[in-house]
N, C-alpha and C positions, 0 to 999 in steps of 0.2 A: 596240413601240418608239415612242417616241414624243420632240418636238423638247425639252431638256432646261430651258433657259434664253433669254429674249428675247423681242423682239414673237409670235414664234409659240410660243411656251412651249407645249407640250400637246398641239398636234398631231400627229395617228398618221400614222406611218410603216409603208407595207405593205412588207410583206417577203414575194422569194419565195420559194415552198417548195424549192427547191433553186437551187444556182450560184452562192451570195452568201456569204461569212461578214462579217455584222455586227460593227460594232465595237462590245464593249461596254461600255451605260452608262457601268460603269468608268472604262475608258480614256477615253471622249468624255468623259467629265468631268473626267480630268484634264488632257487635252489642251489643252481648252478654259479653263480655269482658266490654262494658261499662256501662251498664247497671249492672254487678254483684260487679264490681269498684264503682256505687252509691249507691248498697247495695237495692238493690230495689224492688227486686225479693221474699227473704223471705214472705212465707203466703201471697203473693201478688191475688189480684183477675184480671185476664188477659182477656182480649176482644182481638180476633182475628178475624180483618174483611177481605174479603177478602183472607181466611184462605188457598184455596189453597190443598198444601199434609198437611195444618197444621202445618208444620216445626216449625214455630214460638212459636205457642203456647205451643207447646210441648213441644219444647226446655225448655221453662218458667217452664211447669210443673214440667221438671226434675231437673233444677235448683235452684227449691226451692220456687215455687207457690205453692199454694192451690187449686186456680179454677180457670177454664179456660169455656170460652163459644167462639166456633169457628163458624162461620158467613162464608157460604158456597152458592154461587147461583149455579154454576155448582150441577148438580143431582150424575153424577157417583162419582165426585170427595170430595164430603160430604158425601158418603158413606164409599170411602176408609177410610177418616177420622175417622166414627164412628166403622171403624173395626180396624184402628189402637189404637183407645179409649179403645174397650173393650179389646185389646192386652193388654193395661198398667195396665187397673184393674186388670189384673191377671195375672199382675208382682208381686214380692212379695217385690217389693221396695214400694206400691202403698200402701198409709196409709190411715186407715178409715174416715179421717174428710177432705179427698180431694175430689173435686167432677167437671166432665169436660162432658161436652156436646157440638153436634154440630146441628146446627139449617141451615137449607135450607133455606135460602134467600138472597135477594139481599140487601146488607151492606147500601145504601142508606134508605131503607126500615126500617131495622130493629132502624137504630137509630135514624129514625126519631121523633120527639117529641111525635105526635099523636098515635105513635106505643104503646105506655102504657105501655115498656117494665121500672120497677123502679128502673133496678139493676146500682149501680155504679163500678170503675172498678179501680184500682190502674197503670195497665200497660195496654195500649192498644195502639196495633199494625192495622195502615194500612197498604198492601201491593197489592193495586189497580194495574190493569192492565195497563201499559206505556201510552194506547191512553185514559186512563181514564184524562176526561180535570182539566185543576189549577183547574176552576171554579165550578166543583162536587168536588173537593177535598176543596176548600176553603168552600162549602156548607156542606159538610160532617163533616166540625172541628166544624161550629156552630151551626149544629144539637145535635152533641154528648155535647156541651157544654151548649146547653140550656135545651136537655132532662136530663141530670144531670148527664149521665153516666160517663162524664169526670168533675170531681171535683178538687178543688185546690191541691188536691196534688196528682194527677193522671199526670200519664210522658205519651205522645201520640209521637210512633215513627213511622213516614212516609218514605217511599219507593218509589221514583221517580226516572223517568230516570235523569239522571243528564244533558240533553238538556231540562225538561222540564223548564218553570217559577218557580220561589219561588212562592209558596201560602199566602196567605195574611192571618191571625191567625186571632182568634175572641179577641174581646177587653178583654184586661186585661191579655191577654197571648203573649207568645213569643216563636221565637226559640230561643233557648239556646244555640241554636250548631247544624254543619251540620258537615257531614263528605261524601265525594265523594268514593266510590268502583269500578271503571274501570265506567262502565256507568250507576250504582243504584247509587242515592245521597240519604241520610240519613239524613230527618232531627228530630230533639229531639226539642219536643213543648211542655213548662209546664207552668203553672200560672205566671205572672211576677211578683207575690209577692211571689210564692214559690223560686225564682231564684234571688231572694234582696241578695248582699251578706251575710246580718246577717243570712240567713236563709242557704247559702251553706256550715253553718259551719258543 
């Protein structure tokens, strides 16, 4: 695997041999096609839960994010991540006011309200594991929206099998839009006053 598009275009991404299901190429590229179509990415600050090889985030990074905090409970495989980290720092695409860390924990955890973590997030990415239930995934949107990391104009784009349920969003958000990839369904969830047509001009 490797980074698709961007200042780090090409860069390999280790994967570990077990705990992670990658997203793929595919979907990262369509993902990202629409996301950079919203213009959304620029000095963006990205939350990646569920992080995986990373793919996600990094992808973000190289297309034109600022910061990235990648949200990892697997041990070996948050490690690969902060070795792919220190790879980009010393890329010499890698500009001095970007800044990307990953943290060891369980994504449930980490954005939980009580967690005292204050940071907020412009783009954030779940990519839970398939038997992860609707019901930790609908838990998980109104965690991040009441500990404030996902604010009104933060895009949250979710990763499900496309057999599981729709998730049910927390009040005053919406999906926007879903898009199906063979068996990953893709949905895009933002404020439902950032998504008033006045506001998608």
């Amino acid at each position: 695997m490797r980074v698709i598009s961007g200042r780090f275009k090409g860069v390999a991404l280790t994967t570990p041999k077990t705990g992670t299901r990658p997203t793929t190429d595919r979907t990262k590229e369509a993902i990202f096609s629409r996301l950079d179509s919203w213009d959304v990415l620029a000095d963006a600050r990205v939350l990646d839960l569920f992080a995986g090889t990373g793919a996600l985030g990094i992808e973000a990074l190289s297309r034109g994010a600022r910061a990235l905090v990648a949200v990892e409970a697997n041990g070996p495989a948050a490690a690969l991540i902060a070795q792919t980290l220190t790879t980009l720092k010393h890329n010499r695409s890698w500009q001095a006011d970007m800044s990307a860390r990953v943290i060891k924990a369980k994504a449930e955890r980490f954005v939980a309200p009580a967690s005292g973590h204050a940071e907020s997030f412009d783009v954030i990415f779940i990519d839970p594991p398939y038997a992860f239930a609707t019901q930790d995934c609908v838990s998980l949107l109104a965690d991040l929206v009441e500990s404030g990391m996902a604010e009104d104009n933060t895009l949250i784009v979710l990763e499900r099998s496309a057999r599981s349920d729709e998730p049910t969003v927390p009040a005053g958000w919406c999906i926007s839009e879903r898009r199906d990839y063979g068996e990953t369904a893709v949905f895009y969830i933002e404020s439902a006053e950032e998504n008033t047509p006045d506001s998608a001009q």
